[in-house]
C-alpha positions as CSV (number, residue, x, y, z in Angstrom):
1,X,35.7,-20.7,18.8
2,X,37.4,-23.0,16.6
3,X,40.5,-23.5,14.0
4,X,40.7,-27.2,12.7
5,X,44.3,-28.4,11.6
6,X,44.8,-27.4,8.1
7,X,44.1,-29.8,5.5
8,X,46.7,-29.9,2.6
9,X,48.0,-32.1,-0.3
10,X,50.8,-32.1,-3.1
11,X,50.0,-33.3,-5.8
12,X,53.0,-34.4,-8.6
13,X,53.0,-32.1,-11.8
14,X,50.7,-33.4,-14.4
15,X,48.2,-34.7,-12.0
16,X,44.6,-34.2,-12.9
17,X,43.6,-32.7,-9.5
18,X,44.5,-27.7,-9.2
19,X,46.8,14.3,-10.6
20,X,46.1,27.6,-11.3
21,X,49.0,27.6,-9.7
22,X,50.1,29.3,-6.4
23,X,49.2,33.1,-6.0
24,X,51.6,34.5,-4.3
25,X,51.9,38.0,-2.4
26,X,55.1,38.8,-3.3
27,X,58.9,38.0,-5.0
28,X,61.9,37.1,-3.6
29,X,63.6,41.1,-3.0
30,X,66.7,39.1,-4.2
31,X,67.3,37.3,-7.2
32,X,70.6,34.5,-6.4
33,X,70.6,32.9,-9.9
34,X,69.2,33.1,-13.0
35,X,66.2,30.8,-13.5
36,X,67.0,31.4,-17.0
37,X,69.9,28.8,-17.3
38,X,66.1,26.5,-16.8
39,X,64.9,25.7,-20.1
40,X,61.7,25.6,-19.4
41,X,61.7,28.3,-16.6
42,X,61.9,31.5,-18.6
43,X,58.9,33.7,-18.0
44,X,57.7,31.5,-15.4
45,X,56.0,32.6,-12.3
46,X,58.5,31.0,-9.8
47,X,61.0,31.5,-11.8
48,X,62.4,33.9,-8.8
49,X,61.7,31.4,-6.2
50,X,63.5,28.9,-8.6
51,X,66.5,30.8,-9.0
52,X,66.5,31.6,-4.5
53,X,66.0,27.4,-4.6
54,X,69.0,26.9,-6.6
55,X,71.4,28.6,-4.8
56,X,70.4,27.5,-1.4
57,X,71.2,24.0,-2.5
58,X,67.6,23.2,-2.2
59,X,66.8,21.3,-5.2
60,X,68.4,21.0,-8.9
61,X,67.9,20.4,-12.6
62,X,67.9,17.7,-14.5
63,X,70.1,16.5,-16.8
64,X,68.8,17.7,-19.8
65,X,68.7,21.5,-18.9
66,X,65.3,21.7,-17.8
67,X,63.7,22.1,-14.1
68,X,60.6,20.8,-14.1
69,X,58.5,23.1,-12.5
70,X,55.3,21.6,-12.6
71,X,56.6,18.2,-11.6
72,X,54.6,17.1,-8.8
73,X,56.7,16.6,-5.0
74,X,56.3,13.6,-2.9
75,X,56.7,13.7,1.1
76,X,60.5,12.7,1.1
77,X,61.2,15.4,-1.5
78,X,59.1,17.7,0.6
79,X,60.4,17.3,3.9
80,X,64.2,17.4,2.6
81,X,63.7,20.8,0.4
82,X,62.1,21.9,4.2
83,X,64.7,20.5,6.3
84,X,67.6,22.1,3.5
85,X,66.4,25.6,4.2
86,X,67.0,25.6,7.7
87,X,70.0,23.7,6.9
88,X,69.1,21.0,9.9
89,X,69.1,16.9,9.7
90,X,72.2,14.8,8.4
91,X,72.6,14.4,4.7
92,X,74.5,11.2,5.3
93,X,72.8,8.3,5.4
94,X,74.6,5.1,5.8
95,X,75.3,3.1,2.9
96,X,72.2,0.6,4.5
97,X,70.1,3.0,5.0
98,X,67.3,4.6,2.3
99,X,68.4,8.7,1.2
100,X,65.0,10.1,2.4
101,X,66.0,8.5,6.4
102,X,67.3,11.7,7.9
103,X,64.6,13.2,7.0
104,X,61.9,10.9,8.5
105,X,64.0,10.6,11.4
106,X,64.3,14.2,12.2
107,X,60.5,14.7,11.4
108,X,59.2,11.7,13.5
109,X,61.4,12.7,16.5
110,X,59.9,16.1,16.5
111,X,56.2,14.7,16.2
112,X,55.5,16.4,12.5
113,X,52.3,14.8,11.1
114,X,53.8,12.5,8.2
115,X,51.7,10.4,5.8
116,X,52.5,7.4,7.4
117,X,56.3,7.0,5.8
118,X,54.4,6.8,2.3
119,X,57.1,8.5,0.7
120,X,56.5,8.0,-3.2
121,X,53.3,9.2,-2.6
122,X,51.9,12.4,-4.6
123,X,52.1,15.1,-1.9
124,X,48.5,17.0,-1.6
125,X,48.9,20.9,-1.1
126,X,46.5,19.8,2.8
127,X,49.4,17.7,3.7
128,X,52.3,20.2,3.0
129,X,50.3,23.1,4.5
130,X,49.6,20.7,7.5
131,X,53.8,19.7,7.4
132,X,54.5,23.8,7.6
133,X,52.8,24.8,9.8
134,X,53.2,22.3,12.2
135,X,57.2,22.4,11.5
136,X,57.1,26.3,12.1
137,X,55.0,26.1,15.1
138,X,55.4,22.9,17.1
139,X,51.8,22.7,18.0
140,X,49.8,20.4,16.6
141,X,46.9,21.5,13.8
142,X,43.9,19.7,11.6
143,X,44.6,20.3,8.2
144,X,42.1,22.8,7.8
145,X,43.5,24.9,10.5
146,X,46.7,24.5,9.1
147,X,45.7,25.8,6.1
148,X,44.4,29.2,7.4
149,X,47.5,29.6,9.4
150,X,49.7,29.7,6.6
151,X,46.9,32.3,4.8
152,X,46.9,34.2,8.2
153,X,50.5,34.8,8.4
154,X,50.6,35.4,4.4
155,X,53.3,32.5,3.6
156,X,50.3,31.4,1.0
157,X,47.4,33.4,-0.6
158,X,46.0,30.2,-2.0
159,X,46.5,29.0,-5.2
160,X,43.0,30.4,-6.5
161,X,42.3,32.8,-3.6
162,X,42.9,33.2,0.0
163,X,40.2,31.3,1.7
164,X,40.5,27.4,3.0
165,X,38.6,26.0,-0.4
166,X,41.2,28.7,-3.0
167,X,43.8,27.2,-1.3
168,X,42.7,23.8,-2.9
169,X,43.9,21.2,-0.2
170,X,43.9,18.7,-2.4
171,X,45.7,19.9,-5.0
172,X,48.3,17.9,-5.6
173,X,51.8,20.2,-5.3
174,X,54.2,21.0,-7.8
175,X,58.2,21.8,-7.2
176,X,57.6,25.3,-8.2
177,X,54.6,25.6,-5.4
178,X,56.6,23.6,-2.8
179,X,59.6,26.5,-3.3
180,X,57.5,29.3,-3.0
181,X,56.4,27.8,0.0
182,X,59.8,27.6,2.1
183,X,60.4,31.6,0.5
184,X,58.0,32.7,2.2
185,X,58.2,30.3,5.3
186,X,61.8,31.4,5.6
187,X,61.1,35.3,5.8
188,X,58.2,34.1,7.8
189,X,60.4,32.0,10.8
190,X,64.1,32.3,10.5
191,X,64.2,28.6,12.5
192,X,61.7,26.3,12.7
193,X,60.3,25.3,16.4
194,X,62.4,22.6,18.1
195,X,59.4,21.9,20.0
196,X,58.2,17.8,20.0
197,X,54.7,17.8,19.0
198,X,52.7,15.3,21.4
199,X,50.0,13.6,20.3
200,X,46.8,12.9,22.7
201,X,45.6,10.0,20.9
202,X,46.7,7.0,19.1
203,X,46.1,7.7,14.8
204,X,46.2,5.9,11.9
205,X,47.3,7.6,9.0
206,X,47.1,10.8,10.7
207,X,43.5,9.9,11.6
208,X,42.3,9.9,15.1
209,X,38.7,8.6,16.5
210,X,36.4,11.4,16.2
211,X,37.9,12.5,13.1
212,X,35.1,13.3,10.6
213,X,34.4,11.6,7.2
214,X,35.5,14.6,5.7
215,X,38.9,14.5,6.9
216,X,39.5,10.8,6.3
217,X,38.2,11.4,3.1
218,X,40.8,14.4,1.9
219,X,43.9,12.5,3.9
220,X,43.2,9.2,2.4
221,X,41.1,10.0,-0.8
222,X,38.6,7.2,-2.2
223,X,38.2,3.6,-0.1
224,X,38.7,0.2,-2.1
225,X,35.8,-0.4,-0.6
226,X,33.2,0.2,2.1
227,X,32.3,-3.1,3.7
228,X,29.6,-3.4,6.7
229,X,31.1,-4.9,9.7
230,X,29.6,-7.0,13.1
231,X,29.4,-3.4,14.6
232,X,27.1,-0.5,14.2
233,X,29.3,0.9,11.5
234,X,30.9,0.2,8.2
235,X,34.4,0.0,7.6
236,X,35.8,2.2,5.1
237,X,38.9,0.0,3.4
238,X,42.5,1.5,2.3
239,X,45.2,-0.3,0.9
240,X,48.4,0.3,-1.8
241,X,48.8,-2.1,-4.5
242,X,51.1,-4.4,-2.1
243,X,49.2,-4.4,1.1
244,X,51.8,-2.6,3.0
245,X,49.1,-0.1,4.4
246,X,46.9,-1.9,4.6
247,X,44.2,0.3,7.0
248,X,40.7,-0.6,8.1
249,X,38.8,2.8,9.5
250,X,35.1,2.1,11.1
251,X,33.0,5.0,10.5
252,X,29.4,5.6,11.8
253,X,27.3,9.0,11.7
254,X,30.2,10.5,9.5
255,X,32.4,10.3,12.4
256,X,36.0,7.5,12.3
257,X,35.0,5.1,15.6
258,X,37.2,2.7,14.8
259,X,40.9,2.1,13.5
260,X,42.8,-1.2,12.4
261,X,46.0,-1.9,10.5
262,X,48.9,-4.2,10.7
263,X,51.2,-1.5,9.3
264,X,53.6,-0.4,12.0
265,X,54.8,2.6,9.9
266,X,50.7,3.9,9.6
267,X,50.2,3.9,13.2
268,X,51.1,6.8,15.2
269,X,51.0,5.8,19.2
270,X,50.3,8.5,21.9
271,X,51.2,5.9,24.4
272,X,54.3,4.3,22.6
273,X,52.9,1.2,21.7
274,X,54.0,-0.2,18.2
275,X,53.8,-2.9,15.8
276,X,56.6,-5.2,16.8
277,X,57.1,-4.9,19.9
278,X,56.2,-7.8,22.5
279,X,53.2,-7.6,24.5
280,X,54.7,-7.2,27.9
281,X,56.7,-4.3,26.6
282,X,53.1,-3.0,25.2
283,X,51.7,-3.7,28.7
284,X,54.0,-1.9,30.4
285,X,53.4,0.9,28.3
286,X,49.4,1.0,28.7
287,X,48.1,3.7,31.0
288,X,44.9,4.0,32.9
289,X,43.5,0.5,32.0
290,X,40.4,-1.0,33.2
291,X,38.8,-4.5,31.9
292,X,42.3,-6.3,30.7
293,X,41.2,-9.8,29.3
294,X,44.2,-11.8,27.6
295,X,43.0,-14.3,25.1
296,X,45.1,-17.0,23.2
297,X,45.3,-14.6,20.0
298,X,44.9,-11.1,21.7
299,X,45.2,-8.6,24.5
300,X,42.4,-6.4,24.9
301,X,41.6,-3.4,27.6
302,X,39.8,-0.1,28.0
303,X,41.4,3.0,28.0
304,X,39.3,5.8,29.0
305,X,36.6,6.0,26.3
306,X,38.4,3.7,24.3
307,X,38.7,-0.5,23.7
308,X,41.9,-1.7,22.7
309,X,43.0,-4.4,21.3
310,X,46.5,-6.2,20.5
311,X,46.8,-9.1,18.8
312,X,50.0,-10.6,18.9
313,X,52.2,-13.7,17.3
314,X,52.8,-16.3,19.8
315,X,55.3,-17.8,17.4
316,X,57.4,-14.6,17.8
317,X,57.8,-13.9,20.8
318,X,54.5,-12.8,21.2
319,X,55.0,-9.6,19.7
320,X,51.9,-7.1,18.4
321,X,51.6,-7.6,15.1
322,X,48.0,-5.9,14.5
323,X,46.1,-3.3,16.2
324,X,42.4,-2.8,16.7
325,X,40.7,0.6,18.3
326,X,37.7,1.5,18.9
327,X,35.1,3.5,20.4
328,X,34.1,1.3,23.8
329,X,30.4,2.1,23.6
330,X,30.6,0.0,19.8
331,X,32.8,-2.7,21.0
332,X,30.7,-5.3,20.9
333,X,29.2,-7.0,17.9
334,X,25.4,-7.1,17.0
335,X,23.8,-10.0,16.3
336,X,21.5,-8.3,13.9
337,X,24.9,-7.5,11.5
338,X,24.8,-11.4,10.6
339,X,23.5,-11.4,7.1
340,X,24.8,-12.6,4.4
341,X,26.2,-8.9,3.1
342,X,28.6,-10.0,6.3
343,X,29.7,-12.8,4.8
344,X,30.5,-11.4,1.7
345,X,33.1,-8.3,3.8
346,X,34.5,-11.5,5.8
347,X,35.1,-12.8,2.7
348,X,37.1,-10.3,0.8
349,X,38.5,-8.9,4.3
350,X,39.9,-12.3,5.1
351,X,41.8,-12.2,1.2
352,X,42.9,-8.7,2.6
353,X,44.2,-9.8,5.5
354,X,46.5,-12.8,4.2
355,X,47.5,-10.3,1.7
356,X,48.8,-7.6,4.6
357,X,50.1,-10.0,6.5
358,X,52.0,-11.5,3.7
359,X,53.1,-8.3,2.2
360,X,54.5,-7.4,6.1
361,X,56.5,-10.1,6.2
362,X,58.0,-10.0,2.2
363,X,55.9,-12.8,1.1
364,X,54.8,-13.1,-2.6
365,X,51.1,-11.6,-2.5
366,X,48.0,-14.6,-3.6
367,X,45.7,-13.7,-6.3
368,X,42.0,-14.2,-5.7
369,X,40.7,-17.3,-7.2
370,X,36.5,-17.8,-7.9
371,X,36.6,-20.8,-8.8
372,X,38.5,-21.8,-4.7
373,X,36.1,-19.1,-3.6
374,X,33.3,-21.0,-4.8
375,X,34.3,-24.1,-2.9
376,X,35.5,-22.2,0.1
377,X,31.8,-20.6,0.3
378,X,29.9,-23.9,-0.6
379,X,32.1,-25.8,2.4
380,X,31.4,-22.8,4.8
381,X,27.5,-22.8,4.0
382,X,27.5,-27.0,4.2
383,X,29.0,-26.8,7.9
384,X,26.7,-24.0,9.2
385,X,23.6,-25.6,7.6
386,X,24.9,-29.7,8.3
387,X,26.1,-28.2,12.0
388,X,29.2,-30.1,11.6
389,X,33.3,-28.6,11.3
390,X,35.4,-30.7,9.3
391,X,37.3,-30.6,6.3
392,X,35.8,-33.8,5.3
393,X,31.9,-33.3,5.0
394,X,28.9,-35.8,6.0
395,X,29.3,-37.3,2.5
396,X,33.1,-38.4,3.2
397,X,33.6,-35.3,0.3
398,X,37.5,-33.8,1.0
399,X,38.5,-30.3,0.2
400,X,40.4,-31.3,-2.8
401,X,38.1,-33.1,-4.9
402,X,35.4,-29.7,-3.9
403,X,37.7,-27.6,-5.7
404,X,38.0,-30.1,-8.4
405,X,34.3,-30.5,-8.4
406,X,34.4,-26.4,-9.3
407,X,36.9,-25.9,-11.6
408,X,40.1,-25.9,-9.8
409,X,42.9,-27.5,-11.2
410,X,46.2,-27.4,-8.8
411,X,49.5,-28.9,-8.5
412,X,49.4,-28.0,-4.5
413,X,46.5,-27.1,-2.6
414,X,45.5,-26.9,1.0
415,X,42.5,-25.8,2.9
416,X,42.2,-23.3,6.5
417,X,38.6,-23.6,8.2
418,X,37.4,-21.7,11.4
419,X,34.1,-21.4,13.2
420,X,33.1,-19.5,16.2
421,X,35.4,-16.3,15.8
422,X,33.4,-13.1,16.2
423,X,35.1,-11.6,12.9
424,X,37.1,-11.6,9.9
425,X,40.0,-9.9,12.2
426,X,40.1,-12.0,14.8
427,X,39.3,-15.7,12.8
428,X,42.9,-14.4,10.7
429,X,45.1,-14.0,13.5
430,X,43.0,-17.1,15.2
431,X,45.4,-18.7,12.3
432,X,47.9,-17.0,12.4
433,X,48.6,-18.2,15.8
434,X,47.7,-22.0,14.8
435,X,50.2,-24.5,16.1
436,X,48.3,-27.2,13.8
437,X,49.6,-25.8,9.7
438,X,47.2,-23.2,9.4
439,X,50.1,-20.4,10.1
440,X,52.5,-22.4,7.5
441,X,49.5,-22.3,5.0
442,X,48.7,-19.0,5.0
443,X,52.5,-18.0,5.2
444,X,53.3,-20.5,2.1
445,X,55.4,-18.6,-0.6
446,X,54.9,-21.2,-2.7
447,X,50.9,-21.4,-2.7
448,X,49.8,-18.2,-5.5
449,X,45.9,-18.3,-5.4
450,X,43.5,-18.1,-2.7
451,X,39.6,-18.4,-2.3
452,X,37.5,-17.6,0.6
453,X,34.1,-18.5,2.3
454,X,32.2,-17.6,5.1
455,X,28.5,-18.6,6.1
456,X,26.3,-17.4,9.1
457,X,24.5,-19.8,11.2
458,X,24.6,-23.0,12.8
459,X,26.1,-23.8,16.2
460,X,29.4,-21.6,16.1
461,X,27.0,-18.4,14.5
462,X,30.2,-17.9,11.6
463,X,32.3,-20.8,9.1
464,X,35.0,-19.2,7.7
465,X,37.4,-21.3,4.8
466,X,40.3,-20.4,3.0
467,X,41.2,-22.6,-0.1
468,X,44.9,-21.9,-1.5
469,X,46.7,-24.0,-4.6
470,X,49.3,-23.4,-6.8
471,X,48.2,-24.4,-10.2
């Protein structure tokens, strides 16, 4: 395995060289306001359950005398309404601190299956069923499950009939729908359970190995992609617009065997291990392990069925700054998965990866550039099919006047090259951990574009480059 000090050059400005609503079995046998005073809630359906809302202080109208009933609820909105009508968490955040925080904090320290702390995100009528039940019962449930608890107790009859599928899981859900649903939860369970759900296994986006295709499907919705991977499976790519989720799941036989991210606030830890924290507190914190093997970028060990692996930042304090688990019978790579479909997942996957660790860390996200991707994959193929690793090739060409040679005009540029590393995972942190300008390249706010190559082959079996600039 190999990381070669980064090459990089400045160059002066002007140089030439750069989304049928809820059936419901019955109404509120109390009417506490008037869901009249709504402008737009006369005649409607919840307009009882609007009216019960009101005066428990649950939610409220807007400004211009309208409710909004078919507005669509996000998680924060959800678990607050929830949390107001059992009247429990502290509606005082600190001045520091974001309004939804009492609400995550009472939900995550009683184990209740969040999405991850999005909370902007559209909530889907799954996820709140999953949220209910879950908050009334204190046990834990699949979403599916979840879902026919709530029909079997009669706190929902589906929004087009009472089975799992009429119930629409994925459905996104509207104020008036969310309402209805802690009516009937309240007449249900006068207090939720204060029991701590504990989890058995460590999940990503509420996603555990084993999970099916299915269920990663209706929790996460559609993949940026599906890339093939040096295992026997593919991995199914998930990511918001600014990298902060950024979430790799491995699937094979329409079953999850595999779970990355370098999102602290998507992983969910049976054991207690996080994002963040050092590696000898994560140790410490490892049952039952067998195989332990420390490497310079990463601490990897077996765990009953499963292979773990940390990688941490050895220029802080070596704490965990990605996570990477996996089935142990898939844990190593085949050597058949080297084709060139490989190199073209490393590729965007590496682009991925600067991106989420970038967007981690609150540094300006690069765009993807063709024309340095062109010269990144050129330099990659040279040094697998020359057998040589160097920025400067055979021919005494330097990375700068390649990217010129394609297109690239830059005011700044600077070049990363690898070789040897099994994966696009571990050749990333392989720089992240560089003492030799790699880690300040890829960490540059002030580089904006970025173009990668890869090539299979030659002596160290994978080239990877990255080629930055700033035009």
């Amino acid at each position: 395995m190999q990381h070669h000090s980064h090459f990089t050059r400045a160059i002066r400005k002007g140089g030439t060289l750069v989304v049928l609503l809820l059936i419901v079995l019955s109404a509120p046998t109390r009417i506490f306001g008037e869901a009249q005073t709504f402008k737009d809630t006369n005649g409607h359906w919840a307009g009882s359950y609007i009216s019960w809302a009101i005066d428990q202080k649950l939610a409220k109208g807007y400004s211009d005398g309208s409710f909004k009933p078919n507005n669509l609820v996000n998680e924060a909105e959800f678990l607050a309404m929830l949390l107001r009508t059992y009247r429990l968490a502290n509606e005082s955040p600190s001045a520091s601190d974001v309004w939804s925080k009492p609400y995550y904090d009472y939900a995550n320290s009683h184990g209740w299956p969040l999405i991850s702390g999005q909370s902007n995100q559209d909530l889907r009528r799954g996820q709140a069923a999953l949220l209910l039940a879950s908050a009334a019962t204190g046990s834990s449930f699949t979403e599916t499950s979840a879902i026919g608890w709530l029909l079997n107790e009669k706190i929902s009859s589906g929004r087009t009939s009472p089975t799992v599928a009429g119930f629409v899981p994925n459905g996104k859900l509207t104020r008036a729908e969310a309402l209805t649903f802690f009516y009937n939860l309240k007449q249900h369970s006068n207090e939720l359970s204060d029991k701590k759900i504990v989890r058995s296994a460590d999940s990503l986006g509420n996603i555990v190995l084993n999970d099916t295709l299915d269920k990663l499907q209706k929790t996460q919705g559609k993949p940026k992609r599906i890339d093939p991977s040096e295992y026997s499976f593919s991995w199914h790519v998930y990511y918001d617009d600014d990298y902060r989720h950024y979430m790799m799941f491995g699937v094979h036989n329409a079953r999850v065997v595999a779970l990355f991210s370098n999102s602290g606030s998507d992983w969910t830890s049976s054991s207690g291990i996080t994002i963040g924290q050092t590696l000898a507190a994560a140790k410490k914190l490892a049952k039952n392990t067998s195989s332990a093997e420390k490497k310079d970028d990463y601490y990897t060990y077996t765990s009953g069925t499963e292979r773990v692996t940390l990688f941490f930042d050895k220029h802080d304090a070596d704490r965990v700054a990605g996570m990477l688990t996996m089935h142990q019978t898939i844990a190593k790579p085949t050597k058949s998965a080297y084709t060139t479909k490989l190199e073209s997942a490393f590729e965007q996957q590496l682009f991925d990866l600067a991106n989420a660790e970038r967007a981690v860390r609150d540094i300006p996200l690069l765009q993807w550039d063709k024309l340095a991707a062109a010269a990144a994959h050129g330099h990659s193929a040279d040094m697998s099919k020359r057998d040589f690793f160097d920025h400067i090739n055979p021919d005494g060409t330097s990375p700068f006047a390649r990217m010129k040679a394609k297109g690239v005009k830059y005011h700044s540029a600077a070049e990363n090259i690898a070789a040897g590393y099994q994966g696009s995972i571990h050749a990333h942190y392989g720089w992240l951990n560089s003492k030799s300008g790699h880690r300040e390249t890829l960490l540059d706010s002030k580089l904006k574009k970025l173009g990668t190559g890869v090539a299979v082959g030659g002596s160290y079996q994978v080239y990877y480059t990255q080629n930055f600039y700033t035009p």
